[in-house]
N, C-alpha and C positions, 0 to 999 in steps of 0.2 A: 326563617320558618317558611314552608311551601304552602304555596295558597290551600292543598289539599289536608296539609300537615292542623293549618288554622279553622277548620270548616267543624271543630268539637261535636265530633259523632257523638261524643258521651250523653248527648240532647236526649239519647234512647232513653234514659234514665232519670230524665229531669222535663218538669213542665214544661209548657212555650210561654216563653216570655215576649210579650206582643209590644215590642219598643217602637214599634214599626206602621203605618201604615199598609203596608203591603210586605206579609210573613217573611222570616226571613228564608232563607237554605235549610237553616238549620231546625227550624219549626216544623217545614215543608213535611223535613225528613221524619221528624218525632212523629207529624201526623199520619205516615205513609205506613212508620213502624207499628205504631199503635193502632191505625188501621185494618192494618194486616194480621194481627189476632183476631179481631171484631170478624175480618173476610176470613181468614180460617175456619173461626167455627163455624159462620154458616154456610161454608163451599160445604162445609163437610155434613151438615143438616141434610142440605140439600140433595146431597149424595146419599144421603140415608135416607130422604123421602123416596128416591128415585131408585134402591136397591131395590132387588126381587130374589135374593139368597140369603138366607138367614146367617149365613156365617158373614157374610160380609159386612150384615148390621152387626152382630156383634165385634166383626172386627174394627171396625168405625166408632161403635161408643168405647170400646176401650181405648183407642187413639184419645177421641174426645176427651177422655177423662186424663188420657196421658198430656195434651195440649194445653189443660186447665190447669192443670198441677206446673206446666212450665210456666206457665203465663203466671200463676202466682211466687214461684222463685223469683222470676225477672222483677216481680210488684217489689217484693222486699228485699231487691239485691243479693239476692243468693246466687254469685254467680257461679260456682262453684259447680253446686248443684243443681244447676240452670244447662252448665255446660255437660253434662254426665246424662244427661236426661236428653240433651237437645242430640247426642248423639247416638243414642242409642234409638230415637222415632226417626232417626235420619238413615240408620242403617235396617228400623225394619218396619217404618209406616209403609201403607199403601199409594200408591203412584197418584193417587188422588190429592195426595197429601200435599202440600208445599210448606217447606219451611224453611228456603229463603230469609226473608226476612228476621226471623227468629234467630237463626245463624249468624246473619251479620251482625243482629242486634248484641247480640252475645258475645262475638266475638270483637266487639270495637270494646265492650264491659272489658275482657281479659286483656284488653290493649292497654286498656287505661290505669289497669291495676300492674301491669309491666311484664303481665303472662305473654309474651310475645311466641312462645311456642305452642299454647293452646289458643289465640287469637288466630294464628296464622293457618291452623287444623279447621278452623271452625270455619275459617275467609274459604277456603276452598270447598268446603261442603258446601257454602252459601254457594259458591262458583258455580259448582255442578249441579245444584239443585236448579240453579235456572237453569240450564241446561234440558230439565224433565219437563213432560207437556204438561203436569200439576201447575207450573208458572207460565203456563201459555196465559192465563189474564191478567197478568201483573205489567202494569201501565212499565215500559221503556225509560221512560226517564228515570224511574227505579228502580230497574235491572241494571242501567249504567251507571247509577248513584254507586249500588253495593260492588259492580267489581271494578269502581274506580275506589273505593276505601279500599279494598281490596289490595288491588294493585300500589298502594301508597305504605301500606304497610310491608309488602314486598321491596317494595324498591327500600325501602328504609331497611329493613335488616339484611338485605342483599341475597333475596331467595333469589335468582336472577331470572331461571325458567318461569316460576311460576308469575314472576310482576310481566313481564311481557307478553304472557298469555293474557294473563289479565287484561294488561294494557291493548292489546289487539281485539278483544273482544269487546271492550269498552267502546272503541275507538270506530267499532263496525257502523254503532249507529251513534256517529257523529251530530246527526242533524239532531237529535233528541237534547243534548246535552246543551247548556248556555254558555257564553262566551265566557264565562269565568272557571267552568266546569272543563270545556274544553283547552283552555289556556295550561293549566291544573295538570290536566291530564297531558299535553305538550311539555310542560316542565318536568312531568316524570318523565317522561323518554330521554329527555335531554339528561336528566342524573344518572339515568340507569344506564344510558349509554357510555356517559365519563368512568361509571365506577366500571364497567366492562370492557373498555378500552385499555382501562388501567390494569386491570387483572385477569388480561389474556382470555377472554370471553368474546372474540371478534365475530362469533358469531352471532351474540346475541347484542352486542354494540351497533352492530349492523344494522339488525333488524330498527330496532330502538329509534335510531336517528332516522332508517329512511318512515317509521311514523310518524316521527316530529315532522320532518320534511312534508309529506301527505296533508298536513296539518295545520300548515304553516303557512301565511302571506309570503309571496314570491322575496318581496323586498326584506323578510325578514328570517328569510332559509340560508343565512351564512353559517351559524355554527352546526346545523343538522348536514347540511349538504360537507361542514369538513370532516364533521365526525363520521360521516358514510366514508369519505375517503381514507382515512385515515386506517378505518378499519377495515377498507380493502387491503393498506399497503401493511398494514401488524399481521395481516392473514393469511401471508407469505407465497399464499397459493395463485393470487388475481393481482399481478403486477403491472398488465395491463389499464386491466379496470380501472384498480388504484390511481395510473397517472391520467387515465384520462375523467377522474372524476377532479385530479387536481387541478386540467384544467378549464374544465366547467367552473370551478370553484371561483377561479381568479377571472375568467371572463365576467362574471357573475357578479363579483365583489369585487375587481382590482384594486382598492383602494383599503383593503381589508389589512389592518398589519400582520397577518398572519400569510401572506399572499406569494411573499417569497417564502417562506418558510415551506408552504405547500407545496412549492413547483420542485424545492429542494429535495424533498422529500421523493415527490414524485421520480424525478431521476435518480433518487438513492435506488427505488423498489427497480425499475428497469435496469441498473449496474448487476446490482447482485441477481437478479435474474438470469444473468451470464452463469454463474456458479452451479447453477441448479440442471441435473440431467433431465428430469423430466421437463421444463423447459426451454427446450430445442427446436422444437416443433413451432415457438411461439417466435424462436429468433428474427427470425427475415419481418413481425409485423414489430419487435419492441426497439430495433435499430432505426428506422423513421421517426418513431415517436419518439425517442430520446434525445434525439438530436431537434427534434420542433418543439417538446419541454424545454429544453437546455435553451434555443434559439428565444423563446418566450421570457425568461427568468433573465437572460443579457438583455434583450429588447428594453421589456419593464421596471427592470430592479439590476440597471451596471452600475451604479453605487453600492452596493449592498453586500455586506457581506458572506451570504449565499452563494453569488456571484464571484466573487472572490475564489471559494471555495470550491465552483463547480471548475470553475478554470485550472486551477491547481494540479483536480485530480486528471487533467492531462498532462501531466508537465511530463510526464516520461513516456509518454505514447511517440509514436512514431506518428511525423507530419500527416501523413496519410491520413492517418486514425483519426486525429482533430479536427473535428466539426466546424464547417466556413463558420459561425457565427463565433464559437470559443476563439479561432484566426484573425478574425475581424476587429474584436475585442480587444486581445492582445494588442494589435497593430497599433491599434486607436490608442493605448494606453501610451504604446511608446511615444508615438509622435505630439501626443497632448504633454507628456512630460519628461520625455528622455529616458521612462523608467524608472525616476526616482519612487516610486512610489512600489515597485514591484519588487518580490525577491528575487533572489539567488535561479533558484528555480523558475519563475515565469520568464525571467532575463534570457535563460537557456533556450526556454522554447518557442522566445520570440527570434531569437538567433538561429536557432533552426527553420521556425517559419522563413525570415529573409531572406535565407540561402536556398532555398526551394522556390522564394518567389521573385530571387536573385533583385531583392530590396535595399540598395545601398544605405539608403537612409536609416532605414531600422537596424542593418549591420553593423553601421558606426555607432549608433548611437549605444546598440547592445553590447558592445565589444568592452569599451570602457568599465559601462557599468558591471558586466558580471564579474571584471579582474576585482573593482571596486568591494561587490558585495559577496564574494565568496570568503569565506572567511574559513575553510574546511578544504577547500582543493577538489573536494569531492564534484562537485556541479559543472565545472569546469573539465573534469574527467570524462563523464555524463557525455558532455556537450561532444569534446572532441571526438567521442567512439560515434557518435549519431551522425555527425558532419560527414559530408563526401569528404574524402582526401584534400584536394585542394584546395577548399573552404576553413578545415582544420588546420590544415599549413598556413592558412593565411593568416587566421587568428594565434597560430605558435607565435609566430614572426611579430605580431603587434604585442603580445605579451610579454616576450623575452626583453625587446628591446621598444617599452614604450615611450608617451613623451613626460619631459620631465614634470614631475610634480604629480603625474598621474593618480597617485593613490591608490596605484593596483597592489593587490594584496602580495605576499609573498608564497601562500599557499597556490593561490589561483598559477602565480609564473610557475612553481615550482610541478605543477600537474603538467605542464606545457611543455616542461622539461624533461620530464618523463616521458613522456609522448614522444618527441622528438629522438630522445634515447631508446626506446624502443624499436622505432623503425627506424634507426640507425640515419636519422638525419643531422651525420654528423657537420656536414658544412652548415645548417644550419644554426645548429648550437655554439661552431668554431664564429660564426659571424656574430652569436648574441655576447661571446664572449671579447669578443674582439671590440665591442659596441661599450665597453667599460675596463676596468681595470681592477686588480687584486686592490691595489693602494686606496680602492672610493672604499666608505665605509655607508654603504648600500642595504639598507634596514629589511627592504624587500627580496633580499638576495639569500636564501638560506645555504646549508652547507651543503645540501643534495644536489641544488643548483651548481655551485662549485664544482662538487666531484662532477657531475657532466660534462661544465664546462672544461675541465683539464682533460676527460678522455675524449672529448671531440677534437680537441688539438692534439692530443698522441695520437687519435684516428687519421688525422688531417696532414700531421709528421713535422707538427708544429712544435718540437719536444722542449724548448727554450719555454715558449709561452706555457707552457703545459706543466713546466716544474714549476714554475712561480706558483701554479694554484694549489698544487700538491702541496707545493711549501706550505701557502697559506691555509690551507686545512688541517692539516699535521700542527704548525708553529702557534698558529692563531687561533684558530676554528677547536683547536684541542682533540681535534676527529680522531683515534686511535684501532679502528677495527682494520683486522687486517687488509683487506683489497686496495684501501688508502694506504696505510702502511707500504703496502708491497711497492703500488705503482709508485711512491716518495719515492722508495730508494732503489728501484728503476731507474727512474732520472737522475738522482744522486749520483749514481754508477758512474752514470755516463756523463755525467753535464759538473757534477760537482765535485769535490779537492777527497781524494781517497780516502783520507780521516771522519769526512763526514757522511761520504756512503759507505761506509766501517760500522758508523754507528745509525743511518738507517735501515741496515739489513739487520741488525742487534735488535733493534724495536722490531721490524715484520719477525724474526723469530720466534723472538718473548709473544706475541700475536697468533702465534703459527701455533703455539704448545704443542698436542700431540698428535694433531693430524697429520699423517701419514705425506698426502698432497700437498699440503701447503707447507710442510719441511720439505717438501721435495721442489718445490719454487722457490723458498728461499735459498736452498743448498745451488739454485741456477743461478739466481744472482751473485752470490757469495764465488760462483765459479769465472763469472764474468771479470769481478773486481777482481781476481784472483790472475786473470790474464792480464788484465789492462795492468798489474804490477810486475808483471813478467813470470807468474810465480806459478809455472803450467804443470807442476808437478801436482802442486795443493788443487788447484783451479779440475785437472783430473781425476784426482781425491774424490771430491764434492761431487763431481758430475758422475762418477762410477758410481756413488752410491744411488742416484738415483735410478741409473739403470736396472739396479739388483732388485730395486724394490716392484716387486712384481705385481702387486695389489695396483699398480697404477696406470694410468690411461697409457696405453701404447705410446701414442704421439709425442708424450713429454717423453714416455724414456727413449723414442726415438730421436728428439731433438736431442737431448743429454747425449744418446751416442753420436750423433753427429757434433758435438760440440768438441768432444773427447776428439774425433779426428780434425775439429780444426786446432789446437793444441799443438798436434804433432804437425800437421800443417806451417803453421807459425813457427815453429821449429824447425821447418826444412827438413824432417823427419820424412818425408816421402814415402818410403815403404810402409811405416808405422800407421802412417794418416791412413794409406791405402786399405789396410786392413780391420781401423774402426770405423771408415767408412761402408766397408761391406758387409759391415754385422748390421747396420742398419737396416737393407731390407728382411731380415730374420726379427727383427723387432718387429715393426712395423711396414709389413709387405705392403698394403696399401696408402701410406701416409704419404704426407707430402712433403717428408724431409727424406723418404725414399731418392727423388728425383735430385732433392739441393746434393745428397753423396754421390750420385752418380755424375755430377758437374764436377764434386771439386776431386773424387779419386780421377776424374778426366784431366784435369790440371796437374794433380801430382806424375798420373803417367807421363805426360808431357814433360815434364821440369825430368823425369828419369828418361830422357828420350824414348819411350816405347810407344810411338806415336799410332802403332795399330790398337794396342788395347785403349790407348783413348780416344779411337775411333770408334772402339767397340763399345762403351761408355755413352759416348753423345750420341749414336744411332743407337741406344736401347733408350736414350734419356727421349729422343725425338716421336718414339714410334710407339712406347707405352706410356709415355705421360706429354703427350703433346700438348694438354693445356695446361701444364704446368706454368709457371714463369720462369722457369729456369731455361724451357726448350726453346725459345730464340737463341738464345746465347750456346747451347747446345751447336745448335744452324750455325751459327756464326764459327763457330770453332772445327767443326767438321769442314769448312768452306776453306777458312785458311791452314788447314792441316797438309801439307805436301809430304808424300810418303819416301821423296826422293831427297828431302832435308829432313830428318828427323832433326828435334829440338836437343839440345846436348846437355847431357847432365848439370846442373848446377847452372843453367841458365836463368835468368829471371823471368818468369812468368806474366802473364796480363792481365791475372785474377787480380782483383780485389780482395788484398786480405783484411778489411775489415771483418769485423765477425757478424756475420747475417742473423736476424732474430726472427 
């Protein structure tokens, strides 16, 4: 109960009870109330002696008679009709009149009987009746008595405008009121400012605390000075103010347990101030101050977990963006503990710090730990797109192949892998995979990792090494989608016993179901193995079908047509080859199997001694596709082409009839 809550105005209605040597409050007040009938009627005598219009005395003794008649309800507790009466000489006595006190008297009655809607009518007409020069000789300490009752019954049923009038009017003349009066009257601001705070009233929360503040010893304004803050920063408009009254707060108080919580706060209000268009204009003064909050809150409170917090929300800013003090922190954190203490996230952005501030120490030590704590791949993802290129290379290279025992995650390598496969750094991957073997049974090694490693080695033309991992993916790994599939029995083809790339182009098929493209890669494969058996009728079969299919990328069905002339090629079929190789540019006018047919129908014209048309051949392969890689060999062949030996039918050639892929 509030010291004003305990002060039993109901005394209006009850003796004084003189327990006391010296009256109590409560007595003071009976005497002031009861008083102030006795000064009523004879302000009002007095006013009648001193009339000189006869309406005005009759208007006076009928007051008179209406004062008397209240003054006897109040006798016998009528308050009912005490109050019915009090408002009706309220709304049409003469300005002569006061009745003040009668009001409050009245209205502390209907408080106590739990009329809190007619007590709180009657506090206000008390309010405004001081207001009239009728109570210009009503002693101060008693005008501030009644609108600090007032204002306490306000603040208790949470009229919110009217208790802080109250309360400000009260508070005007401070000096009148006693230390217990004034304390009183400071505790209401302080509730009335909580229940305002609390229910989006920040304007009258405001007000509220900065009177307590007004009110209050220096040494004991910590919760009015944070309730002011607090209700600049809920009032979304003064985000400023806000942090800079948070940090009056903690100069103020710093030892206040609320002290990081303030500063926290305060940088929340200048973040989201970013958000808002109408403050733009404020940008260039809340960028300083955010960063000397934020510097304050690490300073006072790096234990803390605010601290913790305020750091965080940089984890994905760019170096630039983070603040030397958040930089500082971080650094501090690593070298005191390796990081153990930080996540995923802070790991990252101490790894980025060190490579901006080219910090070995923080580098090594960050590197470890983020393969450590990533447990998602995600962070490590993060990391690598922020990192310059050959920072990010360099932390690939320790992730792929760390040292043993490490405890790097398999997510963390496996992001690194990715990376790495993306921009096509495939020596690099050929080296992480070369750094182990199919045969370890590697926990941190998942099956994505794999499939990279085996196509950095078919990138690398490592094809031995490269089927073992296929294998192992396919055999062990149970990986069944087709791109693994395919490349299996790629390598099968070539590397492994014709029954068993029989049956891994059977699985890429069953894989392939009905799309159009991927029957149409397997149908290449199946044409490959289909040579390598000698069986170039079938091997033509397959490959003509994918010519036909028209819905398909040029480039395959112009390899397919060029495959179909190496066929007849390998046949010794010369004229035939000559002629699936020139449908190729009609496929594929611009592709790059363009150039491989103009090499080998150059070859075939050769083998039929027609050594000008495979002149004519290598000079169109030299001079519209010079960067081919077929056009050295083009060079070379025109060099040794002598017009005065043509080559003789059925001679053996210098080609290379493996089949080119």
């Amino acid at each position: 109960m509030g010291y004003l809550e305990g002060m039993k105005f109901n005394v209006f209605f009850a003796p004084p009870v003189r327990t006391h040597r010296r009256a109590s409050l409560e007595n003071m007040l009976y005497r002031i109330v009861f008083l102030g009938s006795t000064l009523l009627l004879a302000g009002m005598v007095a006013t009648r002696s001193t009339s000189v219009r006869a309406g005005e005395v009759a208007e006076t003794e009928s007051v008179l008679e209406q004062v008397a008649k209240l003054n006897q309800h109040i006798r016998e507790g009528e308050t009912a009709a005490a109050a019915a009466l009090a408002r009706q000489l309220d709304e049409a006595a003469p300005l002569n009149v006061d009745l003040s006190l009668s009001l409050a008297q009245i209205a502390r009655a209907s408080q106590s009987l739990g009329d809190h809607e007619s007590a709180s009518d009657l506090f206000r007409r008390a309010c405004a009746a001081l207001d009239r020069p009728a109570a210009g000789q009503m002693a101060a300490e008693t005008a501030s008595l009644i609108r600090l009752s007032a204002a306490w019954l306000f603040v208790k049923t949470h009229q919110v405008d009217d208790a802080i009038t109250a309360l400000e009017t009260s508070l005007a003349d401070a000096a009148v009121m006693t230390v217990p009066q004034k304390q009183g009257a400071v505790d209401l601001c302080l509730e009335l400012g909580d229940y305002c705070l609390h229910h989006n009233r920040t304007d009258v929360a405001s007000k509220a605390y900065e009177l307590a503040m007004a009110h209050t010893p220096s040494e004991k304004r910590a919760k009015p000075m944070l309730g002011a803050a607090f209700s600049a920063a809920l009032a979304g408009d003064r985000p400023i103010e806000a942090a800079n009254r948070m940090l009056a707060f903690v100069d103020a108080f710093p030892t206040h347990p609320d002290a990081a919580n303030s500063l926290r706060a305060g940088i929340t209000c200048l973040t989201q101030m970013k958000a808002l268009p109408e403050a733009v204009p404020m940008q260039n003064d809340a960028a300083p101050l955010q960063n000397k909050v934020t510097a304050e809150l690490l300073r006072r409170f790096p234990e803390s977990t605010q601290a913790a917090e305020v750091v965080a929300s940089y984890s994905h800013q760019t170096v630039d963006q983070i603040p030397a003090s958040v930089r500082r922190w971080v650094v501090e954190r690593i070298i005191r503990e390796d990081g153990q203490s930080l996540d995923a996230n802070l790991v990252s952005m101490a790894m980025r710090i060190a490579s901006d501030e080219s910090h070995t120490e923080i580098w090594e030590a960050c590197q470890l730990q983020l393969g450590q704590k990533d447990q998602t791949g995600q962070t490590t993802a993060d990391v690598l797109a922020a990192l310059p290129p050959a920072d990010a290379e360099r932390l690939v290279a320790f992730l792929l192949a760390p040292p043993t025992s490490s405890g790097i995650g398999p997510l963390a390598r496996e992001s690194a892998c990715r990376w790495a496969g993306r921009g096509e750094k495939w020596s690099l991957l050929a080296m992480a995979a070369e750094s182990t073997s199919v045969e370890i049974d590697d926990a941190s090694r998942t099956a994505t990792m794999e499939r990279l490693f085996a196509e950095a080695l078919m990138q690398m033309g490592q094809r031995d090494e490269a089927h073992r991992w296929w294998t192992q993916l396919v055999d062990h790994r149970g990986v069944d989608d087709f791109a693994t599939l395919l490349r299996c029995a790629e390598t099968e083809s070539s590397l492994g016993t014709v029954d068993g790339a029989s049956k891994r182009i059977a699985a890429a098929a069953l894989a392939a179901g009905e799309d159009r493209f991927r029957r149409s890669l397997v149908a290449m494969l199946a044409a490959e193995l289909s040579i390598r058996r000698t069986r170039f009728d079938e091997a033509r079969g397959e490959l003509e079908s994918v010519v036909r299919t028209g819905q398909l990328d040029t480039s395959l069905r112009g390899r397919a047509q060029w495959m179909i002339g190496e066929t007849f090629y390998l046949q010794q079929r010369y004229t035939e080859a000559i002629d699936a190789y020139r449908l190729v540019a009609g496929i594929d006018p611009d592709g790059e199997w363009v150039a491989a047919a103009l090499a080998e129908a150059g070859k075939c014209f050769e083998q039929l001694g027609r050594t000008r048309d495979a002149a004519v051949c290598y000079s169109t392969l030299v001079s519209r596709h010079s960067d081919s890689q077929y056009a050295a060999l083009a060079s070379r062949r025109l060099a040794a082409l002598a017009p005065a030996e043509p080559t003789k039918p059925g001679s053996p050639s210098n080609s290379n009839k493996t089949l080119r892929r």
